[in-house]
N, CA, C and O atoms as a Maestro MAE file, in Angstrom:
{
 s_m_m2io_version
 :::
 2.0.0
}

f_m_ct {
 s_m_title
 :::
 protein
 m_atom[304] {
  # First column is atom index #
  i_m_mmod_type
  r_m_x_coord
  r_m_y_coord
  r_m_z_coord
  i_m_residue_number
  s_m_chain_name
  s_m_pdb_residue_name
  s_m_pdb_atom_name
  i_m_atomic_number
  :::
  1 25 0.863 -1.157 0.000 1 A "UNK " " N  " 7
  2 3 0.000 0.000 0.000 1 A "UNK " " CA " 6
  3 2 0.916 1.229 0.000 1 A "UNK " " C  " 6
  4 15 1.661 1.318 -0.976 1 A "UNK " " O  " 8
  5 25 0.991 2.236 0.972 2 A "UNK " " N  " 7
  6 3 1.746 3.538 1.115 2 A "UNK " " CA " 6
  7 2 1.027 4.627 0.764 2 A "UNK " " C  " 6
  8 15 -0.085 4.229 0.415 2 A "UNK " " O  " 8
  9 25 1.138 6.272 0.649 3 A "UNK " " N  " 7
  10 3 0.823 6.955 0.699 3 A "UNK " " CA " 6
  11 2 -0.540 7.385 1.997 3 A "UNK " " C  " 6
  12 15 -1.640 7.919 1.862 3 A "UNK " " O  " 8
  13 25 0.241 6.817 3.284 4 A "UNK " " N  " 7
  14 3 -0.944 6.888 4.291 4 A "UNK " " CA " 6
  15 2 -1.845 6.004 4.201 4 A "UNK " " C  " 6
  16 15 -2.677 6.132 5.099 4 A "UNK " " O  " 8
  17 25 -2.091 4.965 3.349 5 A "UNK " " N  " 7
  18 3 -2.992 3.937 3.150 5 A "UNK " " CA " 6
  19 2 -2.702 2.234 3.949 5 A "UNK " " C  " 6
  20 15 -2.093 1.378 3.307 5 A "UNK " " O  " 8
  21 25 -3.087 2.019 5.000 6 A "UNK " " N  " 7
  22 3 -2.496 0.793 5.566 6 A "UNK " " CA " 6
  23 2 -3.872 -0.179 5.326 6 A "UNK " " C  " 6
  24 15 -5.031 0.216 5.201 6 A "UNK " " O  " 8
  25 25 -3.360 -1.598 5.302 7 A "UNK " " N  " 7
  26 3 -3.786 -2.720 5.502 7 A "UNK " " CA " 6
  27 2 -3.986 -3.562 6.801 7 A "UNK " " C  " 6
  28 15 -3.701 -3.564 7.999 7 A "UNK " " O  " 8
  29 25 -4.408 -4.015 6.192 8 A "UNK " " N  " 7
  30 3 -4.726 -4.964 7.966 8 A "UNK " " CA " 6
  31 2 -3.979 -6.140 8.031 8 A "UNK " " C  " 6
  32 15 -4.005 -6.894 7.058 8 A "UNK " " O  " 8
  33 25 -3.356 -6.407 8.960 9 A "UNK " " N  " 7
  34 3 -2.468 -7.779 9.007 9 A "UNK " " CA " 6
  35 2 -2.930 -8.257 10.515 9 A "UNK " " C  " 6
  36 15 -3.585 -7.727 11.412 9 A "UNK " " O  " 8
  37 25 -2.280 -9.488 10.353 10 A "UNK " " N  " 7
  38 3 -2.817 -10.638 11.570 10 A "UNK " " CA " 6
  39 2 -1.873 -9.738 12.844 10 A "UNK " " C  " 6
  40 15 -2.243 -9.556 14.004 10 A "UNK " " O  " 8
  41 25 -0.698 -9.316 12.274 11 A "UNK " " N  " 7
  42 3 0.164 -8.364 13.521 11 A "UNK " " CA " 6
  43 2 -0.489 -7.077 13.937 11 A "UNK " " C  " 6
  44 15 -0.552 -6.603 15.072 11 A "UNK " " O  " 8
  45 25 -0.989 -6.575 12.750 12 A "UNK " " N  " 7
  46 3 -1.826 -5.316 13.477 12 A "UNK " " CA " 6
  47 2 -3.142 -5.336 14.109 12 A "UNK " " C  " 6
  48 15 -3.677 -4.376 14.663 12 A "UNK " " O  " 8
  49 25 -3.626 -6.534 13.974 13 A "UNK " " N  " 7
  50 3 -4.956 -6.817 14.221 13 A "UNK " " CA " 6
  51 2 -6.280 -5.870 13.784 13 A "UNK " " C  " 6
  52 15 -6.013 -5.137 12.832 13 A "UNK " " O  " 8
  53 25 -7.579 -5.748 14.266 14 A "UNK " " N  " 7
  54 3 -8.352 -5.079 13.404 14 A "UNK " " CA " 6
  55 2 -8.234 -3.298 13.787 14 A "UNK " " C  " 6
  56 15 -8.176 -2.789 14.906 14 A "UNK " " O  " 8
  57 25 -8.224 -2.726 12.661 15 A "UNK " " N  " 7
  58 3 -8.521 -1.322 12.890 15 A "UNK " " CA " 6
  59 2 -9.789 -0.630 13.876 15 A "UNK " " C  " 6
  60 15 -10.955 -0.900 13.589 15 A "UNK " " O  " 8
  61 25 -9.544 0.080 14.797 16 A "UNK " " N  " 7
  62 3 -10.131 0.796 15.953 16 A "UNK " " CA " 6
  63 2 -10.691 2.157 15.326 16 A "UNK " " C  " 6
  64 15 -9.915 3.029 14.933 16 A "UNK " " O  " 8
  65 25 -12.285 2.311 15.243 17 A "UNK " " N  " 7
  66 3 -12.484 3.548 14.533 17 A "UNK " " CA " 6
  67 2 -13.666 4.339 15.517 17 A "UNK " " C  " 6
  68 15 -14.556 3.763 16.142 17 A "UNK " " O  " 8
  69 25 -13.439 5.676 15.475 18 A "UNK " " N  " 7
  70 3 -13.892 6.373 16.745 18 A "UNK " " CA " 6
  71 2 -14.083 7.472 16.059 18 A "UNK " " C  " 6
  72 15 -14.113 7.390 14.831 18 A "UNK " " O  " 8
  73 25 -14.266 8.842 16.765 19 A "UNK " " N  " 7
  74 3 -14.568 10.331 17.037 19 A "UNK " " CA " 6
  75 2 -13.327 10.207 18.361 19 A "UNK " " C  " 6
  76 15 -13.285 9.341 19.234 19 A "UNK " " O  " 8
  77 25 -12.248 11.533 18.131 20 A "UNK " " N  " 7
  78 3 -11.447 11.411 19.234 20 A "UNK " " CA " 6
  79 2 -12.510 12.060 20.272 20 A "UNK " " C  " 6
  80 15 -13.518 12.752 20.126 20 A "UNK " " O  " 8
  81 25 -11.839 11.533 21.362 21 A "UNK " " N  " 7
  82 3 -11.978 11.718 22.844 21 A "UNK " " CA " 6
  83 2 -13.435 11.555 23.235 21 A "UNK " " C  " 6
  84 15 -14.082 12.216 24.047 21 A "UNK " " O  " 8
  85 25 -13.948 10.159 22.204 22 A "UNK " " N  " 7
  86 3 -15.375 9.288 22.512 22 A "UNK " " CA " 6
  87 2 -14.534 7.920 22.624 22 A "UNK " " C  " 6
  88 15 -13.752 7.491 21.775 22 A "UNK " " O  " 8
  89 25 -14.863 7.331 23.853 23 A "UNK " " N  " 7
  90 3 -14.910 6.022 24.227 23 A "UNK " " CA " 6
  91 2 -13.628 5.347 24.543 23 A "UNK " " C  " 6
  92 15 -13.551 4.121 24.474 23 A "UNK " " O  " 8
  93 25 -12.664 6.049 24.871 24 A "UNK " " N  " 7
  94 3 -11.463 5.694 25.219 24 A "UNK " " CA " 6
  95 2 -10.398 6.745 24.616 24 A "UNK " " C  " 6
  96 15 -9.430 7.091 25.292 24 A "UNK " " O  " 8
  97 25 -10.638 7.276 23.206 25 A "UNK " " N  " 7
  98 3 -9.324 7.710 22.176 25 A "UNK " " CA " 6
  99 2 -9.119 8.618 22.834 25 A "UNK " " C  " 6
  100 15 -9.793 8.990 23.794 25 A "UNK " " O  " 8
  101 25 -7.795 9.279 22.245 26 A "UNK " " N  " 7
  102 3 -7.181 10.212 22.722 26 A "UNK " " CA " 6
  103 2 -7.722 11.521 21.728 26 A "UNK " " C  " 6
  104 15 -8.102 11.336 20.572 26 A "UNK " " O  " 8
  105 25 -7.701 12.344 22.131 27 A "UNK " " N  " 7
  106 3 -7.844 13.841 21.771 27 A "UNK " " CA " 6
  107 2 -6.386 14.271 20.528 27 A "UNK " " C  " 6
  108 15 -5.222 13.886 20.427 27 A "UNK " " O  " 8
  109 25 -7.185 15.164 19.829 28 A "UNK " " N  " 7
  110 3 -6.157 15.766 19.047 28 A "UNK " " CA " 6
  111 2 -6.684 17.239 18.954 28 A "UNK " " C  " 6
  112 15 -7.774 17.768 18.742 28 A "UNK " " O  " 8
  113 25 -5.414 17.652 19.210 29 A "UNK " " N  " 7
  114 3 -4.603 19.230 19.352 29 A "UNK " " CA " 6
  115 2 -3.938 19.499 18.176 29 A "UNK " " C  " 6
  116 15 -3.190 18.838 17.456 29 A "UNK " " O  " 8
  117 25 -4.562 21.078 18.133 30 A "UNK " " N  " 7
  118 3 -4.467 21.550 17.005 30 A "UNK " " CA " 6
  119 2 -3.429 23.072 17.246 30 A "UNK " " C  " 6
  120 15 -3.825 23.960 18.002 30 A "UNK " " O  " 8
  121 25 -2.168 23.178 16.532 31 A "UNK " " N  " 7
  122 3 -1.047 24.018 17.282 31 A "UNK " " CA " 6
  123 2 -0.226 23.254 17.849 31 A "UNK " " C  " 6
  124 15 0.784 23.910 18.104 31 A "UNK " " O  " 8
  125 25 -0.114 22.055 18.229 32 A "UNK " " N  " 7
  126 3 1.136 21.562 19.498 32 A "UNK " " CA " 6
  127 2 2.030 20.628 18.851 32 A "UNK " " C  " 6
  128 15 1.470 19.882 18.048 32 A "UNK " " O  " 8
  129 25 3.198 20.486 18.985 33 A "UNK " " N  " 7
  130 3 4.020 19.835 18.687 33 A "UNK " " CA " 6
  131 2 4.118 18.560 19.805 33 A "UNK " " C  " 6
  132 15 3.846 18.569 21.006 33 A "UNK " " O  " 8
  133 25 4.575 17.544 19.009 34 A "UNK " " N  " 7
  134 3 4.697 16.102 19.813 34 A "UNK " " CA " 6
  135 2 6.106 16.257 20.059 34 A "UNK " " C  " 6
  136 15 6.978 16.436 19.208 34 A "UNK " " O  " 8
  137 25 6.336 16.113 22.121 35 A "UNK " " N  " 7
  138 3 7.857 16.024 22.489 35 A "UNK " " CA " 6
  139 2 8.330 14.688 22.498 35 A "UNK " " C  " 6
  140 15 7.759 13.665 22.875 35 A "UNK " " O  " 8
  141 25 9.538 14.867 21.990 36 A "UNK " " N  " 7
  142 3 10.371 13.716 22.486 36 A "UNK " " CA " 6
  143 2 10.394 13.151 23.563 36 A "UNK " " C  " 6
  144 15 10.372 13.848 24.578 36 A "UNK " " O  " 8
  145 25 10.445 11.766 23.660 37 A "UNK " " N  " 7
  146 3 10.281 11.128 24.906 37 A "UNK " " CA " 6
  147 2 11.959 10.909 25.511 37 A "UNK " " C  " 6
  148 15 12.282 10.418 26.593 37 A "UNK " " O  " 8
  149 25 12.952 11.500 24.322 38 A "UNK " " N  " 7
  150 3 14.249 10.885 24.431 38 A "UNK " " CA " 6
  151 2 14.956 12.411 25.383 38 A "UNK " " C  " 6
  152 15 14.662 13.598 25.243 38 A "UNK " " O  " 8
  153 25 15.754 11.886 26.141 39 A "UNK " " N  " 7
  154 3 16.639 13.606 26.548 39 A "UNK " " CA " 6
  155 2 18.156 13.322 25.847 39 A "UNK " " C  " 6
  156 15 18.904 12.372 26.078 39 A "UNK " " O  " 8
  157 25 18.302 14.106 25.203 40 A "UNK " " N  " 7
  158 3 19.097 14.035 23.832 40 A "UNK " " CA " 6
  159 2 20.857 14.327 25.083 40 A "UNK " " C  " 6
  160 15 21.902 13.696 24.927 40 A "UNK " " O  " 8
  161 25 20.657 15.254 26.014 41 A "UNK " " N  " 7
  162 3 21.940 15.757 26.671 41 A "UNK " " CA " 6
  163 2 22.296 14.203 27.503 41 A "UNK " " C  " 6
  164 15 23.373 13.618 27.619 41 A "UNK " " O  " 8
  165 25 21.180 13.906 27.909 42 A "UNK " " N  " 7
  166 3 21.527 12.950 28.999 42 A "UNK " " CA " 6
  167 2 21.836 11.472 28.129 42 A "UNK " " C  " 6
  168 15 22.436 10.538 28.661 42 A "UNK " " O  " 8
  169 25 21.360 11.429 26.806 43 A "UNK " " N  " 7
  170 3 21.970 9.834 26.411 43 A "UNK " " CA " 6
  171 2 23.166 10.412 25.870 43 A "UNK " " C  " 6
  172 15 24.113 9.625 25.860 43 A "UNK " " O  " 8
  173 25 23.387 11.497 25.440 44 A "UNK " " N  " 7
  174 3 25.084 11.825 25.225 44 A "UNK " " CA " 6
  175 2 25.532 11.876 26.765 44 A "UNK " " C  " 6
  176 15 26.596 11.458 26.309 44 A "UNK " " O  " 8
  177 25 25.667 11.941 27.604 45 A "UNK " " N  " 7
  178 3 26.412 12.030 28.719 45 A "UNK " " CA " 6
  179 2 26.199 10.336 29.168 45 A "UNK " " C  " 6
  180 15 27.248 9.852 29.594 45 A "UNK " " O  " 8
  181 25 25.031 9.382 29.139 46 A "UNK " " N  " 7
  182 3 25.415 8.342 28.980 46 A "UNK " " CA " 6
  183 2 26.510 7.448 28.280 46 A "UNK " " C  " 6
  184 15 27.147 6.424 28.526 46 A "UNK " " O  " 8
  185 25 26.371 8.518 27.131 47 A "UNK " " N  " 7
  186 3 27.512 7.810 25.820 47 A "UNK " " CA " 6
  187 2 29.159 7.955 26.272 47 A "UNK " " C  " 6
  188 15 30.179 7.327 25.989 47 A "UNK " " O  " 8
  189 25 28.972 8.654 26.782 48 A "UNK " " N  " 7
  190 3 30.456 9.509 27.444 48 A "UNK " " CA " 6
  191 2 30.742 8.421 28.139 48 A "UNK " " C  " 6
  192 15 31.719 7.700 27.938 48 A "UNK " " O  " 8
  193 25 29.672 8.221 29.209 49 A "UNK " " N  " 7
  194 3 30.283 7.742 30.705 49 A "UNK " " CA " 6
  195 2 30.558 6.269 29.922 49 A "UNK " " C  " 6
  196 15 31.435 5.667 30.542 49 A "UNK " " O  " 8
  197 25 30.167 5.638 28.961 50 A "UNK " " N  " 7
  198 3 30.411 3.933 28.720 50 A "UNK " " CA " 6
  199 2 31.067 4.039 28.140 50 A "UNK " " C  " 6
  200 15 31.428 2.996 27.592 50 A "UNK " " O  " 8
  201 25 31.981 5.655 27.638 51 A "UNK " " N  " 7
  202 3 32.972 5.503 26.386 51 A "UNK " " CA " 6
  203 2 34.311 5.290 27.853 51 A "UNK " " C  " 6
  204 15 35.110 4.353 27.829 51 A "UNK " " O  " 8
  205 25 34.296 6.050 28.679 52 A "UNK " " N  " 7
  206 3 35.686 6.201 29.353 52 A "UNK " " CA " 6
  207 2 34.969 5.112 30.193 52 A "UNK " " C  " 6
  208 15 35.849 4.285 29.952 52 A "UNK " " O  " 8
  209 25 34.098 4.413 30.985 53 A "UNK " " N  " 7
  210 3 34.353 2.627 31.355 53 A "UNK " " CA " 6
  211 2 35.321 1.989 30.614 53 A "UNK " " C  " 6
  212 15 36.414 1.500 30.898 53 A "UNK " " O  " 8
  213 25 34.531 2.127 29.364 54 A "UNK " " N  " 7
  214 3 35.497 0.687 28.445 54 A "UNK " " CA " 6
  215 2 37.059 0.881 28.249 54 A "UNK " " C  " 6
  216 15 37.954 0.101 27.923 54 A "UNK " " O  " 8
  217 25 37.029 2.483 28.637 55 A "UNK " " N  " 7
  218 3 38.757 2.855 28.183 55 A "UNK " " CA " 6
  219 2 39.390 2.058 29.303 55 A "UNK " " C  " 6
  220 15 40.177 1.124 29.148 55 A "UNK " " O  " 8
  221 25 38.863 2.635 30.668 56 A "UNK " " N  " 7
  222 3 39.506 2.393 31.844 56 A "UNK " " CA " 6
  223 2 39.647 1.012 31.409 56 A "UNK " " C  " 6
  224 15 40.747 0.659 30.983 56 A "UNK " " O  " 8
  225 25 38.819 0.300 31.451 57 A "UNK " " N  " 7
  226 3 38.935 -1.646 31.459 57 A "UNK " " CA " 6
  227 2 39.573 -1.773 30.830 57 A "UNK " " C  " 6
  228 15 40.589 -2.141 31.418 57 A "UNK " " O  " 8
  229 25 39.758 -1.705 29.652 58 A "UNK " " N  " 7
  230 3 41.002 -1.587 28.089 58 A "UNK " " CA " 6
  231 2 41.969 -1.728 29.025 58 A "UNK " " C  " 6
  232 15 42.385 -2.833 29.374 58 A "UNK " " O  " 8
  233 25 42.646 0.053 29.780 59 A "UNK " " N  " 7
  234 3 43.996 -0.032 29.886 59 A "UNK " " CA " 6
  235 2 44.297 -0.860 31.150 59 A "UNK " " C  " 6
  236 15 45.436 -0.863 31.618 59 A "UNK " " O  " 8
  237 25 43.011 -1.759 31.868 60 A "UNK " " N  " 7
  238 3 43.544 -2.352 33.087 60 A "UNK " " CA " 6
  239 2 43.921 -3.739 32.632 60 A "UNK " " C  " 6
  240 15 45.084 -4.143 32.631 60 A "UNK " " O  " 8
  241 25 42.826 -4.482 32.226 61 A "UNK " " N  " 7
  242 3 43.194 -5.543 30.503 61 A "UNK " " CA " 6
  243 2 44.641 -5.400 30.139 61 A "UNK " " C  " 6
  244 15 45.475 -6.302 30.202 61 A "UNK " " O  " 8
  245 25 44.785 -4.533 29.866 62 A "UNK " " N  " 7
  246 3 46.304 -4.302 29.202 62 A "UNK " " CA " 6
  247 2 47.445 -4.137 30.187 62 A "UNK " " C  " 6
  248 15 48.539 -4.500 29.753 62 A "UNK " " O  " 8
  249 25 47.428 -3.861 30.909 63 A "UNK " " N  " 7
  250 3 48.161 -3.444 32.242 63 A "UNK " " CA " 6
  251 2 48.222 -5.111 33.040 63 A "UNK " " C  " 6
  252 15 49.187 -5.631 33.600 63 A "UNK " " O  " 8
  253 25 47.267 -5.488 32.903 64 A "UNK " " N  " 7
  254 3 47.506 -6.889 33.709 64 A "UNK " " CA " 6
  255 2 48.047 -7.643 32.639 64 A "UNK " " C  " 6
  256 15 48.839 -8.473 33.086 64 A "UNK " " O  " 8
  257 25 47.940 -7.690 31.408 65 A "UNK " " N  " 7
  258 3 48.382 -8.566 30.521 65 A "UNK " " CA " 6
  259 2 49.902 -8.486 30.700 65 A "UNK " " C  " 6
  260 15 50.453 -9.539 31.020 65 A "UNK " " O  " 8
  261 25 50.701 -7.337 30.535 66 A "UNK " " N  " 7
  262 3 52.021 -6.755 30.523 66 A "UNK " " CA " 6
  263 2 52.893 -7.102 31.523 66 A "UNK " " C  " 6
  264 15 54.118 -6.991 31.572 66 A "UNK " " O  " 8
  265 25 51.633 -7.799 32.785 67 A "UNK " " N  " 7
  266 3 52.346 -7.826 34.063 67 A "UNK " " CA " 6
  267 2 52.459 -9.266 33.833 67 A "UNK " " C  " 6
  268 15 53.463 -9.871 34.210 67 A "UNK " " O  " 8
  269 25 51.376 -9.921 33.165 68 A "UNK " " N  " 7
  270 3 51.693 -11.303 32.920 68 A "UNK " " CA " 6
  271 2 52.895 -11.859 32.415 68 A "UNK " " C  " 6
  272 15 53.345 -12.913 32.865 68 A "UNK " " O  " 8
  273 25 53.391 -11.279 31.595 69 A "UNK " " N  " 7
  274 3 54.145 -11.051 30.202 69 A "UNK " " CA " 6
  275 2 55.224 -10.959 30.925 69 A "UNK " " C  " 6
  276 15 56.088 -11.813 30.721 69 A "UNK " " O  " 8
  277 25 55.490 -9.847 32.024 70 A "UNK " " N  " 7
  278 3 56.992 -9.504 32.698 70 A "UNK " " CA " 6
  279 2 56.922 -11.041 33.290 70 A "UNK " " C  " 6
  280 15 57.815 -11.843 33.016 70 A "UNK " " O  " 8
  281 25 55.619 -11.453 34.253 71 A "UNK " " N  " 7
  282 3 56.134 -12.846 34.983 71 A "UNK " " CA " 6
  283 2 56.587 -14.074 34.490 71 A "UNK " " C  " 6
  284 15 57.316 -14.876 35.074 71 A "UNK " " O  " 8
  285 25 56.015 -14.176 33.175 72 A "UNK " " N  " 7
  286 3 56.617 -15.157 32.606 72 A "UNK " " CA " 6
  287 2 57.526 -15.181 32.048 72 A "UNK " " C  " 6
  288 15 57.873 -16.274 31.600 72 A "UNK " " O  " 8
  289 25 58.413 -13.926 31.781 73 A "UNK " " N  " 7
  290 3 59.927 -13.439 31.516 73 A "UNK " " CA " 6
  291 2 60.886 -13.845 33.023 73 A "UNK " " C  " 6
  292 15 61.994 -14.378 32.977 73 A "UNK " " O  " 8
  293 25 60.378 -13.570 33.930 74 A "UNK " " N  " 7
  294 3 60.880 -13.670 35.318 74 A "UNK " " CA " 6
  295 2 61.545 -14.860 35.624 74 A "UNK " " C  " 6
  296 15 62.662 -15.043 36.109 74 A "UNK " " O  " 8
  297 25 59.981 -16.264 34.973 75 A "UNK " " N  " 7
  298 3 60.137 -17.184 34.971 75 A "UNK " " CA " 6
  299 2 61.583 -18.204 34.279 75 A "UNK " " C  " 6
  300 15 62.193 -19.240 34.546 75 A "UNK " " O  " 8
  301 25 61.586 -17.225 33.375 76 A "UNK " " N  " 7
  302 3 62.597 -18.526 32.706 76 A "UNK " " CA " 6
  303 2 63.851 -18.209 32.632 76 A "UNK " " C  " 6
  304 15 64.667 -19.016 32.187 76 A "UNK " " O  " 8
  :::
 }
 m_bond[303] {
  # First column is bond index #
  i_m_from
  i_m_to
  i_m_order
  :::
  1 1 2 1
  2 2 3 1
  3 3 4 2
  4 3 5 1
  5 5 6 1
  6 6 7 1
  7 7 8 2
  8 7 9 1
  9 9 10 1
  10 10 11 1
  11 11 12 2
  12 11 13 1
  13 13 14 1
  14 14 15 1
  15 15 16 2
  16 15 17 1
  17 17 18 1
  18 18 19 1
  19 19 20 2
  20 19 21 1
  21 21 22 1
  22 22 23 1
  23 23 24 2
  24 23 25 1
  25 25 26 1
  26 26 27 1
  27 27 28 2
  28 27 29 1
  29 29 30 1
  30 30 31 1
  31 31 32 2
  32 31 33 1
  33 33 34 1
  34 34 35 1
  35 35 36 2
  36 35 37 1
  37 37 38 1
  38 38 39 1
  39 39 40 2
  40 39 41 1
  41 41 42 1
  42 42 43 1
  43 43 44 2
  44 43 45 1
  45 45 46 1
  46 46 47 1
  47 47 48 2
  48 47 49 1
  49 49 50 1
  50 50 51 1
  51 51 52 2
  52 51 53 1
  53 53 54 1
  54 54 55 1
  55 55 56 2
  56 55 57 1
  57 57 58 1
  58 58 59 1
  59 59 60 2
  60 59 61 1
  61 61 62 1
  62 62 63 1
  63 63 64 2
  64 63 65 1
  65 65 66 1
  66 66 67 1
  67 67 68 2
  68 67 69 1
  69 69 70 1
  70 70 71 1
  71 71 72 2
  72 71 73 1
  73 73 74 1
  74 74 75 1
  75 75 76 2
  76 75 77 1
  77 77 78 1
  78 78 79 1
  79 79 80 2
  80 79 81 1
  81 81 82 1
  82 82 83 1
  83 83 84 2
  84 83 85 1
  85 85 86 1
  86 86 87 1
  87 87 88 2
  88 87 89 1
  89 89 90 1
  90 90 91 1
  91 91 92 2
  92 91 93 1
  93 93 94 1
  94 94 95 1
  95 95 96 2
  96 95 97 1
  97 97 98 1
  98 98 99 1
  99 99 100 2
  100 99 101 1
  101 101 102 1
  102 102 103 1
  103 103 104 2
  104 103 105 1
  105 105 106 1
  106 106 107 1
  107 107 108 2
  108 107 109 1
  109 109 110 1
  110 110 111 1
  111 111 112 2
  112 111 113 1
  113 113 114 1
  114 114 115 1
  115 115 116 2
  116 115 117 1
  117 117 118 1
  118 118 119 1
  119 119 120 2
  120 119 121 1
  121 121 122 1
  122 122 123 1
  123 123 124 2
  124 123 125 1
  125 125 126 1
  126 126 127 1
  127 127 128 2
  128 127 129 1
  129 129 130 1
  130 130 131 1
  131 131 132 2
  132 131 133 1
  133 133 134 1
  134 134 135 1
  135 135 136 2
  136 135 137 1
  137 137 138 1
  138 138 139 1
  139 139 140 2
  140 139 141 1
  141 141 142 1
  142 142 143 1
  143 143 144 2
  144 143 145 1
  145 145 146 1
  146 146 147 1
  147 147 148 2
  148 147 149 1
  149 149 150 1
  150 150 151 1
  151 151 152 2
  152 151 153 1
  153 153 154 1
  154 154 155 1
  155 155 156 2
  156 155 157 1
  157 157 158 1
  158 158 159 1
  159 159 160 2
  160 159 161 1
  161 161 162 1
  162 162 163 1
  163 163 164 2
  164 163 165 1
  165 165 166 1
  166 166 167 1
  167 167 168 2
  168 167 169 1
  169 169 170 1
  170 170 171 1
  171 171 172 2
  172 171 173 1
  173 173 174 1
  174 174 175 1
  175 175 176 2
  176 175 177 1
  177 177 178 1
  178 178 179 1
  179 179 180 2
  180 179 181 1
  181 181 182 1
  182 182 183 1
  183 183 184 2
  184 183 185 1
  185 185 186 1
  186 186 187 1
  187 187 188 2
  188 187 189 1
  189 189 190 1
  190 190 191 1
  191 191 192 2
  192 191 193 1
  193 193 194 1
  194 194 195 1
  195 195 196 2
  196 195 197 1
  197 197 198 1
  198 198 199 1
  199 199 200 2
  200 199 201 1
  201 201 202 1
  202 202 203 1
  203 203 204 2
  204 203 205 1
  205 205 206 1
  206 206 207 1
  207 207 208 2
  208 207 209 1
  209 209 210 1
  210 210 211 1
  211 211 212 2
  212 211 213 1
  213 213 214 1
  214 214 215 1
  215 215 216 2
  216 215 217 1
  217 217 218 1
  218 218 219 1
  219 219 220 2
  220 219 221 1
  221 221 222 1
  222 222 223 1
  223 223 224 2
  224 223 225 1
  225 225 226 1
  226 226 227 1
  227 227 228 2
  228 227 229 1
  229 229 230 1
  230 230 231 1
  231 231 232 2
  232 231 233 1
  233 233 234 1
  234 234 235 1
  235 235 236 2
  236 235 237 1
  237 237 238 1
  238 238 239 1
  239 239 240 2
  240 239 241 1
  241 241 242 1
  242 242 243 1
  243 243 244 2
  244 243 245 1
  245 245 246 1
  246 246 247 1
  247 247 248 2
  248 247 249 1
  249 249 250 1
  250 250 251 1
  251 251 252 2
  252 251 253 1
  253 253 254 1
  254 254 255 1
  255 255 256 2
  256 255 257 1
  257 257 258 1
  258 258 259 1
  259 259 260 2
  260 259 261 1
  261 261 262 1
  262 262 263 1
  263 263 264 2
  264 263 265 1
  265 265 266 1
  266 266 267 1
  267 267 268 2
  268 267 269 1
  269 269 270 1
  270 270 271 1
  271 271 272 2
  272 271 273 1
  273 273 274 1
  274 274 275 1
  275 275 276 2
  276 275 277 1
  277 277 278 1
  278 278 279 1
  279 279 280 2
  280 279 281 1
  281 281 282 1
  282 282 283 1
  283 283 284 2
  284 283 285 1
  285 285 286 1
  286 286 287 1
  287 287 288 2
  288 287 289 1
  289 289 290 1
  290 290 291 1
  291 291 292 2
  292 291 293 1
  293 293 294 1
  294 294 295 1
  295 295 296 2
  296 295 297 1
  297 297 298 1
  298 298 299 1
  299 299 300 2
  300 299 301 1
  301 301 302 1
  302 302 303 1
  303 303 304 2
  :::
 }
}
């Protein structure tokens, strides 16, 4: 289909047809913009904080490996 035209599938189940804000639907507003549910600062400051975790672990990973590396030099 497309151009705003949908079908009915066994996943969408049957189409729900109303008058808004009769019998359950929701209301529509005329002027308002729909907000984001996402906070754009705070999943970048999430992104941050799991970028320098993984660094830290990296260089401790690496730091213990090196120490491995000296002991088994020690060893022989």
């Amino acid at each position: 289909m497309g151009k705003s035209i949908y079908m009915e599938t066994d996943a969408s189940g049957s189409p729900i047809t109303g008058k808004p804000g009769e019998n359950g639907l929701g209301t529509i507003l005329q002027g308002f913009l729909e907000m984001s549910n996402v906070n754009v600062m705070q999943e970048i400051i999430n992104l941050i904080v799991g970028q320098r975790a993984y660094e830290v672990n990296s260089k401790a990973i690496q730091a213990a490996d090196e120490m491995l590396q000296m002991a088994n030099n020690v060893r022989r």
